[in-house]
N, C-alpha and C positions, 0 to 999 in steps of 0.2 A: 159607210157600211153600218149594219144595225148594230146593237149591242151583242147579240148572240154570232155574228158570223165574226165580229174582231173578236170574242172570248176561245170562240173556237177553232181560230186562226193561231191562236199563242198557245191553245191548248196544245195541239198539234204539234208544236217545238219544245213548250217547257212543262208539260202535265205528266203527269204519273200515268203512264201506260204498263207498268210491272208488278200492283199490287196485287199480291195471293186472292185477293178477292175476286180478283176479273181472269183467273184461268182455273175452268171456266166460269164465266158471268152468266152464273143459275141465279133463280130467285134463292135456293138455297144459303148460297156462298156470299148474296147480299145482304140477306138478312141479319144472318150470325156479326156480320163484321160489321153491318150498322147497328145491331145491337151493343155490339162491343164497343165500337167507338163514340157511344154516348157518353158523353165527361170521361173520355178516355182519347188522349195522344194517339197517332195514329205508330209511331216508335213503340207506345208501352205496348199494340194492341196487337201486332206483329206474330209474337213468338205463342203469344194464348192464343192467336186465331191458328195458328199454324199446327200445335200441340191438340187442340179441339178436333181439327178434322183428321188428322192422323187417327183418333179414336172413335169420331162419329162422322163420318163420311157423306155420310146421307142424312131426311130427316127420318127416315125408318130404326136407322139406329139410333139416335138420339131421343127417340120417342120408348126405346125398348130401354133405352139407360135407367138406372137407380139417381134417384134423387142426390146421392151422396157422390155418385159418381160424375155427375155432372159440376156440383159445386166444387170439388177435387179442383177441376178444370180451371175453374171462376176463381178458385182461392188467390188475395192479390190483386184481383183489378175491380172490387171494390163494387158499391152499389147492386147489392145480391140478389134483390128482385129482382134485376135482371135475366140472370139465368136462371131463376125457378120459374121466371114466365116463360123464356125460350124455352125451356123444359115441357113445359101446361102445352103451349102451341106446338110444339113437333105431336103430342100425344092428340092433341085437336084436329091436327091436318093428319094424321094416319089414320084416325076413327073416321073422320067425316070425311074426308075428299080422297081417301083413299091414297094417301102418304103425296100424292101432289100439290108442290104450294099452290094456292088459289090466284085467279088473275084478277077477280074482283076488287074493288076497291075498300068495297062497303067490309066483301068478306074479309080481307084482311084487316082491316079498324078492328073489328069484332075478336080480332086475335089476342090474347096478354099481352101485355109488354108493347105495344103497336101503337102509335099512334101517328097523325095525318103527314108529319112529314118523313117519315120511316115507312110506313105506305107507298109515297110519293116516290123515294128512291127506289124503293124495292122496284115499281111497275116502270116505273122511266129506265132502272138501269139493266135489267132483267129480260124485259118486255118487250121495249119503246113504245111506253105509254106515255101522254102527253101528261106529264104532274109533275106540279113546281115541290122543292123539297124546302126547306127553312132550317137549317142545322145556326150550328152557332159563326161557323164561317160565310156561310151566304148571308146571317145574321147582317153582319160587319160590314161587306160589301156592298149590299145594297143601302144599307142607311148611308154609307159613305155617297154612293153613286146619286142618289136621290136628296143629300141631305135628310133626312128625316131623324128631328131631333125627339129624344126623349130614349129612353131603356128600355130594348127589344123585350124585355120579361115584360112588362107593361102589357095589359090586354088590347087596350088600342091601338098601340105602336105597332104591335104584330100584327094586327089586323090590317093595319098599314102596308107593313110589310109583305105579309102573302098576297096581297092584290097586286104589289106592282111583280112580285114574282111570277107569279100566272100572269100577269101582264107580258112579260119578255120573251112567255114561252110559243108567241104567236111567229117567229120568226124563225124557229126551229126547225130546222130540215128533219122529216119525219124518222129519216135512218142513222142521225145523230143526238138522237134524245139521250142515248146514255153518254155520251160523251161531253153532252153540255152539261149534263148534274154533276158529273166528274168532273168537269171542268171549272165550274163555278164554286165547288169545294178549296179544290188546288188552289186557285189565285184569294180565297180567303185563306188558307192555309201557308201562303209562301209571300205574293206581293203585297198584296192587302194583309198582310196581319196586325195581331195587335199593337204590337208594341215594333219600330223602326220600318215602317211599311215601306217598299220599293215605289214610289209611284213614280219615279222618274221613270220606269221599264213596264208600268202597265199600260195593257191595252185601250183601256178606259177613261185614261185618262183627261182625252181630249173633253170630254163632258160630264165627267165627274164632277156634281157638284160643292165636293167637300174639299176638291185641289183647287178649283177653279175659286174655291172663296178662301185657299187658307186655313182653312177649319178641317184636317184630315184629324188632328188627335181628338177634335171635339165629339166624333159618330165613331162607334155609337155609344151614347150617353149611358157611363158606367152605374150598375146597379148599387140603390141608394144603400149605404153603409149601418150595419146596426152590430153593437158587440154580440157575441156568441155567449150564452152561460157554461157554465163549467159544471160539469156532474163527476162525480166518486164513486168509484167503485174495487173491494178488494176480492181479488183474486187467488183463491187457493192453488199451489200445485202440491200435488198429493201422490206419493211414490208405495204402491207394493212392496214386500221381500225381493218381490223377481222384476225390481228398477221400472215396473211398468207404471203411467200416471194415469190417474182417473180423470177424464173429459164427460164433458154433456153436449147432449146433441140440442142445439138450440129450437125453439119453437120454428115453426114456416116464417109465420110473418114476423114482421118486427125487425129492428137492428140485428143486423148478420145472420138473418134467419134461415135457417137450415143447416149451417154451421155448426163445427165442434167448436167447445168453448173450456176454458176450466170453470167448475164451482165461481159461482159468484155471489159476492155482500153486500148489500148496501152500506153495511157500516162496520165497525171491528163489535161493535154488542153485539149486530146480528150473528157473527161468526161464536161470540160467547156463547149465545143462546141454542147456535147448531151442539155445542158441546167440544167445542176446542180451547185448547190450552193456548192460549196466545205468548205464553211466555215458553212453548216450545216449538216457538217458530222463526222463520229466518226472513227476515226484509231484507228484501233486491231493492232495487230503485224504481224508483217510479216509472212510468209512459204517458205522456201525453199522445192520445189520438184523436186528432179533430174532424168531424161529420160535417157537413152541412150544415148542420144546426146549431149544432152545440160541443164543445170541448171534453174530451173522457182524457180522465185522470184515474190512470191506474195503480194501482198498488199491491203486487203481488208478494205473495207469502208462502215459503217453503215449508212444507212440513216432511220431514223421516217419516219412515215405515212404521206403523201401526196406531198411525194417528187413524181416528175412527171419529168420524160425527154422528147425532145424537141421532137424527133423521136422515133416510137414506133414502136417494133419487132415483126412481124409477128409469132417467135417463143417461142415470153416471154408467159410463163403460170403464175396462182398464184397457189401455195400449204400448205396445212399448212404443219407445221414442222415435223411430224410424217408421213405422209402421202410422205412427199418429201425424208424421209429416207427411205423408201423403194422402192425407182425408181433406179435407175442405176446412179451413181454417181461416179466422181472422186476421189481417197480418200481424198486430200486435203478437198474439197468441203463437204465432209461429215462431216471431221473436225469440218468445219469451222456452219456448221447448228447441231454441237452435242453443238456447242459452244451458238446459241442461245439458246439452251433451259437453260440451264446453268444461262445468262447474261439475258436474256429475253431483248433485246435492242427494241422491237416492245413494251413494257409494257406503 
């Protein structure tokens, strides 16, 4: 049997046929939850994709949302371009294509936030268009199944990699194209995973070439290591008479963009020079928050009521504390306002 009809033989007994995405399996309901599950657990992405469409059902509604009401949604699962490009695109396909998702290939690339293997699912699992997808679990499986050494981030490696994936996809019975994209996720996600892989139970096994040499933990070759820098930054929380805290709505782009944030320092002079008394303030403890890139070290600082800086932000609002939890928020920063209610330092 080929690769594709033993995959879809085990899919059939052991694959996920229950996930909220696939009732029903609109380009819609694919999109959002490939979206979402970009560097995101398909457990964390659950209960946000579930809470999302309860409020934007459609893409007509999610195109008519506020910016602020959408991040609300996102607060928590991290990487927030995300949903301000899901946001650009619902507003994209209701201008232009008259609120239906597009079948095109091209026109979808051309979408925010899209690119070729997000594409690929969308039309294979939507559509049953014939396109090979490349997440980080078919990643895994076909370097295993193929050997192909080196780290799929690698520009050649991937290049590698999408060939023999479109390579497989020639033995695909045309009215099970979404069930082999699903399919080929599942067994990276459950036999093939990273770390204690089943291959005694996979289907593949028989000519995998990373069991048949020994070499399953060797594919696929993990990304090469480099320390992370460490950046600082102080954080004011700043309380009204009436216990409400002043936030700022963060720029679009950039870290946590779009996001309510508190006042931010680069350094305790900087906050000097705003015109704050630092010896009438209260240090919490720190937070480490680690990005991709580089490490945030925070350090927040309590100020009482009628603490006042020298220059004032056009994007400081005040909220009360209940009401500021439900905006779209850093998770630090959520923390750090679960913590007022808690300490009540405005009392």
């Amino acid at each position: 049997m080929s690769f594709a009809q033993r995959l879809l033989g085990w899919f059939d007994e052991f694959g996920r046929h229950d996930l909220p995405w696939h009732q029903p399996r609109t380009a819609y309901h694919v999109w959002v939850s490939e979206i979402m599950l970009q560097q995101t657990q398909v457990q964390t992405v659950m209960p946000y994709y579930q809470r999302f469409m309860a409020s934007f059902p459609d893409i007509s509604a999610l195109a008519k949302a506020t910016t602020d009401e959408v991040l609300a949604h996102w607060a928590g699962l991290g990487y927030y371009a995300r949903g301000r490009n899901l946001h650009k695109a619902a507003q994209i396909i209701q201008t232009e294509y008259a609120g239906e998702f597009p079948t095109n290939f091209e026109q979808i690339m051309a979408l925010p936030g899209i690119g070729r293997s997000t594409a690929g699912a969308i039309l294979a699992q939507a559509y049953q268009q014939r396109y090979a997808i490349l997440d980080g679990n078919v990643k895994r499986v076909l370097s295993r199944y193929f050997a192909i050494a080196g780290w799929p981030g690698e520009k050649k490696i991937e290049t590698q990699l999408w060939q023999r994936a479109e390579s497989l996809l020639t033995d695909v019975p045309d009215n099970r194209l979404a069930d082999y994209t699903q399919a080929i996720m599942d067994l990276g996600a459950s036999l093939c995973s990273r770390t204690r892989p089943g291959c005694e139970q996979c289907p593949l096994k028989s000519d995998c070439q990373a069991w048949l040499l020994d070499r399953v933990k060797d594919f696929p070759a993990s990304k090469p290591k480099k320390s992370l820098p460490t950046r600082e930054t102080w954080m004011l929380l700043r309380f009204n008479a009436q216990g409400q805290i002043a936030l700022q709505r963060r720029a679009d782009k950039g870290i946590w963009g779009g996001l309510y944030s508190l006042p931010q320092f680069d350094s305790k002079n900087e906050l000097l020079l705003s015109g704050v008394d630092l010896n009438s303030l209260l240090e919490w403890p720190s937070i480490k928050h680690t990005f991709s890139h580089y490490h945030l070290m925070i350090y927040p600082l309590v100020a009482r009521e009628g603490l006042k800086c020298a220059e004032s932000n056009p994007l400081e609002q005040w909220f009360d504390i209940s009401t500021a939890l439900a905006l779209g928020l850093p998770a630090p920063i959520k923390t750090l306002l679960q913590k007022t209610l808690e300490e009540q330092p405005f009392g």
